[in-house]
C-alpha positions, 0 to 999 in steps of 0.5 A: 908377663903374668897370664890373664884369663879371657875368652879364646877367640878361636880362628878358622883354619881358613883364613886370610891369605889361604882362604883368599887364594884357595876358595876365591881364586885359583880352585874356583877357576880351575874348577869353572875351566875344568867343567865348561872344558869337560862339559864342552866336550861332552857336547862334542863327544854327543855331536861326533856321536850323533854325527856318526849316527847320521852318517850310517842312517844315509848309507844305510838308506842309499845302500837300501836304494840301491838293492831295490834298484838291483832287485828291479833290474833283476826282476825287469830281466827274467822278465825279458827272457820270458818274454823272448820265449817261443814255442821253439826250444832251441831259442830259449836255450840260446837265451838261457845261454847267453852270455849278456845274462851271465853277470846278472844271474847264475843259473836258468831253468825253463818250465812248462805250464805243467811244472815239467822242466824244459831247459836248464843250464846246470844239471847239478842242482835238483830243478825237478823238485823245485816246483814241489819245494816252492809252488809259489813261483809257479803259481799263475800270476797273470800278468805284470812283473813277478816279485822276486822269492827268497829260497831258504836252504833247506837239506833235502836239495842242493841249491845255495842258501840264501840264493834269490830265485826269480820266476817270470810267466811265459807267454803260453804260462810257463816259467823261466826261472833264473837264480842268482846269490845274494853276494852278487846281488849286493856286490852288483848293488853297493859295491864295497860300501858295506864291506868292512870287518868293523861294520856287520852288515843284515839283510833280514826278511820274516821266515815261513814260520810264524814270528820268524825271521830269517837272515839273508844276508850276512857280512862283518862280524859274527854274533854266535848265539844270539837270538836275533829277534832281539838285535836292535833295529830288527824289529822295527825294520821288519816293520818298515821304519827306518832310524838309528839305535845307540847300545852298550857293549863291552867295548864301547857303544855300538850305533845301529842303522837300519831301513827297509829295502823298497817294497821286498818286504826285507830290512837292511840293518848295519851296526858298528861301534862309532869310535872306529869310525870317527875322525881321528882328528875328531877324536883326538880332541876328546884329550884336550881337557888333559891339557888342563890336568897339569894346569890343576896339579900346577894351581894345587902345587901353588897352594900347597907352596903357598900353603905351606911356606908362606900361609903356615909360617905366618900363621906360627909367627903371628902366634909368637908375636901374639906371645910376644906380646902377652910377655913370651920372649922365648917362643919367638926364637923358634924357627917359622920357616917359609920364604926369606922374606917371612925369615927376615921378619922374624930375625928382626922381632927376635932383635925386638924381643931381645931388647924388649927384654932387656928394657923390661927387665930393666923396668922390673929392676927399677919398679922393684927399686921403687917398691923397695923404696916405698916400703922403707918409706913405709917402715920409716913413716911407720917407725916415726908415727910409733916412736913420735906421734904415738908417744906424743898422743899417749903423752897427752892422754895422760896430761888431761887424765891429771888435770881432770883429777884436780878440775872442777865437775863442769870441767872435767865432762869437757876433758873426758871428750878431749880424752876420748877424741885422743885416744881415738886418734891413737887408734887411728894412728895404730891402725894407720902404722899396721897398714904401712908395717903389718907387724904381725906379718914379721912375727906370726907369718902370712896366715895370721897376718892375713886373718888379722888384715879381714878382720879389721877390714871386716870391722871398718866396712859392710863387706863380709869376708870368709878366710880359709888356710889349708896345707902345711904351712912354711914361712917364706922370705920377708920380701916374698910375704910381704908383696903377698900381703900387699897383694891380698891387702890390693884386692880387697879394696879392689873389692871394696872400691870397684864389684859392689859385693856382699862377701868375698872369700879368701883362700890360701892353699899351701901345695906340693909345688907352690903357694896359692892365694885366691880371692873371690867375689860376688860382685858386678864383675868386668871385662878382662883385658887380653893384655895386661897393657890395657889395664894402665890404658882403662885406669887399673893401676891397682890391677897392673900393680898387682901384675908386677908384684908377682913378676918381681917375685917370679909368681903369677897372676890370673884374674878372671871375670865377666860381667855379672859373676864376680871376679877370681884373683889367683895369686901363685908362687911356686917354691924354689 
């Protein structure tokens, strides 16, 4: 069939069954499933974080509690011993080396009110010095329980760093000092609660110089050069608050907890990075959203399958059906692929393409029969008119031309009219026999028969026509430029009947590789079916006769138009 211009009606690549399955059903939940999975563990992944958080802020609190304890029971001791002290020396000497203290300190010393050594039970640590090294602890304090006193290590003597010495008065206002190690006091106080290599362990008190802050107590891991003014929870345990830090490190995120110990004036800080600690279980949930990854990949691999072998080879199949439809018998051969059930579909419309071929070519070959026919009638109505009622007509011109001669006057007026009314009949006639044999197309060719064909149709009607030819002109077979003429001859009263025009153009383009006849309007113009089908359905004969003029001479045919533009035929027929 020929082809018709209309407007494309461009389609989205996201359509039908495709848009249905990907944007509405699977990617939507998936994607829903994906976000409440990933955004509960999200919730999880905080709980477990917070938790952990939690946890430590106890153990810190309880491990603090417990120090304080100890630091009492420690201060409750040394004030035991000064109280048992009396004027004899060999007593105190007996309770400095009693075995019921040992576990609790380390080392004693007895002072007199002076500052004068007494006793002692190591003679390798400088007890002569350490009044002059820490005055305070040998300051009168009158009565009460005595507050026990970081010693920090310094060169000039050879006592422990970070040892806790303790001082209690005498009865008569000396001193008994006891010194133990921090590592004994924590060990005695929480134990291994706190020893663990993941978990780095501070106690922290201010230092002598302003702003300072000293480290008494260390465990875990090592931070080399660090400032630790700027460790988290630092600060504020030095303050007396107590809480929970979170910050970022390389490997992860550390949680820190800290709180102060009792009313020592030091903070107990422990950091560690949560994941470490969390339930293995606990943990081991963070992967469940992967078991969703091959759920996705599944729903993906669906699409694409359903994409690929179902959607994309009806999409192609609806395309050569559309072919199909517009007359394409060859397109519809081509291989769509996809699924079986798609492959038996487009067997069975190429056995429908195949016989409606068949049945249209056999349809062509009758139409063409009858065009045949049509035109011998024509030719024969045409011959007899000329041979029989033109003779006839001019037979009887002459026959009143003689009575006139010999009529009287009043007469003869009323013959003249009967002349004139005779020959207009064979003008008629004439007329009528080129319309049903345009002798001049057999004689001169299609260009000088189709000048003559505006001519008298611009005589007999109010419609201006313009004619142009261009090209090298060539005759044709008679068969071909007959249904041009009859092409041509069709539009314009196309033209006449139906656009309400005031002047059409007429234009013959003979070119390299065809012939080409347009004819335009300036008419009301229509809208043009997508199939040429729908023409016979809204009563264009003209137009469908039209179509199988130029498919009986392998030409075709291309009408376009749109309401109030006019309307284009374009008649092309390429040589042999």
């Amino acid at each position: 069939m020929g082809n018709l211009d209309h407007p494309t009606i461009k389609k989205s690549r996201w359509r039908g069954f495709n848009l249905q399955m990907l944007l509405i059903t699977v990617v939507p939940i998936t994607l829903l499933l994906l976000l409440v999975v990933f955004w509960s563990q999200r919730l999880h992944y905080e709980a477990m974080r917070a938790m952990v958080g939690d946890r430590d802020l106890r153990t810190v609190q309880a491990a603090a509690a417990s120090i304080d304890r100890e630091l009492r029971h420690l201060t409750s001791y040394i004030q035991m011993l000064a109280n048992d002290v009396e004027e004899n020396a060999s007593l105190a000497g007996f309770l400095i080396n009693d075995e019921t203290f040992k576990p609790v300190f380390e080392e004693f010393a007895l002072y007199s009110p002076t500052g004068e050594l007494l006793l002692s039970t190591d003679q390798s640590i400088d007890w002569q010095s350490l009044p002059s090294q820490i005055p305070s602890i040998f300051s009168v304090q009158g009565e009460g329980i005595p507050q026990p006193i970081i010693f920090h290590f310094s060169q000039a003597n050879n006592i422990i760093h970070s040892n806790i010495i303790l001082s209690a008065q005498t009865y008569n206002q000396g001193h008994v000092v006891g010194i133990t190690s921090m590592d004994l006091l924590v060990n005695s106080a929480i134990g291994g609660l706190l020893d663990s290599e993941k978990i780095t362990s501070l106690i922290v008190s201010r230092g002598n110089l302003q702003e300072s802050i000293d480290i008494i107590y260390h465990s875990g891991q090592k931070y080399p050069g660090e400032n630790i003014q700027t460790r988290p929870g630092i600060a504020q345990v030095l303050n007396g608050e107590s809480g929970i830090h979170y910050y970022e490190i390389l490997e992860g995120e550390n949680v820190v907890a800290y709180t102060p110990i009792g009313n020592s004036g030091w903070g107990l800080v422990i950091e560690e990075r949560w994941e470490d600690i969390a339930s293995p279980n606990l943990m081991t949930t963070q992967y469940a959203p992967l078991i969703l990854v091959p759920v996705f990949l599944l729903s993906l691999f669906l699409i694409w399958f359903g994409a690929n072998r179902i959607v994309k080879p009806l999409q192609k199949l609806e395309k050569q059906a559309s072919g199909l439809a517009a007359g394409d018998f060859e397109t519809i051969q081509n291989s769509v692929g996809g699924i079986e059930e798609i492959r038996n579909l487009q067997s069975e419309m190429v056995e429908m393409a195949i016989e409606l071929n068949a049945a249209q070519k056999n349809l062509r070959d009758y139409i063409g029969s009858i065009t045949a026919g049509v035109e011998n009638e024509r030719r024969s109505l045409a011959r007899e008119l000329h041979d029989d009622t033109i003779q006839n007509l001019i037979a009887l011109s002459q026959r009143i031309q003689i009575i006139s001669i010999s009529s009287p006057d009043r007469q003869r007026e009323s013959l003249n009219e009967l002349k004139e009314l005779v020959n207009a009949a064979m003008l008629n006639v004439r007329r009528l026999i080129r319309g049903l044999r345009p002798i001049y197309l057999e004689e001169f060719g299609l260009v000088t028969s189709l000048e003559m064909l505006v001519s008298e149709t611009e005589k007999h009607g109010s419609l201006s026509i313009s004619f142009t030819s261009s090209g090298t002109q060539r005759r044709l077979d008679p068969q071909v430029e007959l249904s041009l003429y009859r092409m041509v001859q069709e539009s314009l009263q196309n033209v006449i009947r139906h656009s309400q025009a005031q002047h059409a153009w007429i234009e013959v383009t003979y070119l390299e590789r065809g012939l080409q006849i347009s004819i335009r309007d300036d008419g009301k113009g229509f809208r043009v079916p997508t199939n040429p089908t729908a023409f016979v359905k809204k009563g264009h004969f003209g137009l469908i006769g039209l179509q199988e003029r130029a498919e009986l001479i392998d030409g075709t045919l291309r009408i376009q138009s749109s309401l109030g533009t006019g309307t284009t035929t374009i008649i092309h027929l390429p040589w042999n």
